[in-house]
N, C-alpha and C positions, 0 to 999 in steps of 0.2 A: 725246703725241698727234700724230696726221699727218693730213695729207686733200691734198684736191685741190681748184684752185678754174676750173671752165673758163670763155670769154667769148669774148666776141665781138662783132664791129661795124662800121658801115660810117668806111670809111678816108676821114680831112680831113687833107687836106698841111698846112692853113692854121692849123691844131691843134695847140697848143701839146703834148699828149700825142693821137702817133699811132702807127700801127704800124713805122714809122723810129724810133722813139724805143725801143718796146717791145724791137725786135732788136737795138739797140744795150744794150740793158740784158740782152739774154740772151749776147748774143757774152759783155759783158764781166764775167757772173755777180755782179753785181747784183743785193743783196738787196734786196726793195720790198715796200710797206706797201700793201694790202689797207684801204679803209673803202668798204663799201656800205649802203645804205639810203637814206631820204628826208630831204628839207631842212626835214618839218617837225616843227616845236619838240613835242618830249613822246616822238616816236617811235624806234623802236630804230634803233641804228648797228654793225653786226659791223665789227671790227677785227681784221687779221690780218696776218701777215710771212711772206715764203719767197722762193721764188727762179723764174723764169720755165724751164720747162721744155720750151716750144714755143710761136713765134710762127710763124702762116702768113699769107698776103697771097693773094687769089684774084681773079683780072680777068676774066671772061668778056667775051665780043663786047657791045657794046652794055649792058652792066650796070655796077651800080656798085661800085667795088672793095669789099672785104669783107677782114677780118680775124677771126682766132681766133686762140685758144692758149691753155694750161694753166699755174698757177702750184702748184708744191707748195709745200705751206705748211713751216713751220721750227716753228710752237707751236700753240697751243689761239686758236681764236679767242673774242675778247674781247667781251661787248657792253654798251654802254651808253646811255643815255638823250641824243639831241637836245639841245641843248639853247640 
């Protein structure tokens, strides 16, 4: 199984995971682990692994930085219960 996972968001330097971090995990092909969903207890959690295939960073005049990019995935993703 393959797929794609895109995202995006506004950029925190002060962010222990920022788009500085993201780029160094694509320069240096960094496999990394995919968990989205919600913090609360009962509800679903997708789990997934692959490899970062495009990080970008965008500034305009007067706005706030912004980030994207695409991870392909390596397997199926997984899901499980909160818990």
């Amino acid at each position: 199984m393959s797929g794609e996972i895109s995202f995006d968001g506004l950029v925190a330097y002060d962010d222990t995971a920022n788009a500085i971090e993201l780029a160094d995990y694509l320069l240096a092909r960094t496999q990394i682990t995919c968990v989205f969903g919600t913090t609360v207890t009962g509800d679903a959690v997708y789990t997934a692994e692959g490899f970062l295939s495009s990080v970008e960073m965008s500034a305009e005049m007067e706005s706030p930085v912004s980030y994207s990019g695409s991870i392909t995935l390596t397997g199926a993703i997984t899901k499980s219960v909160n818990s």
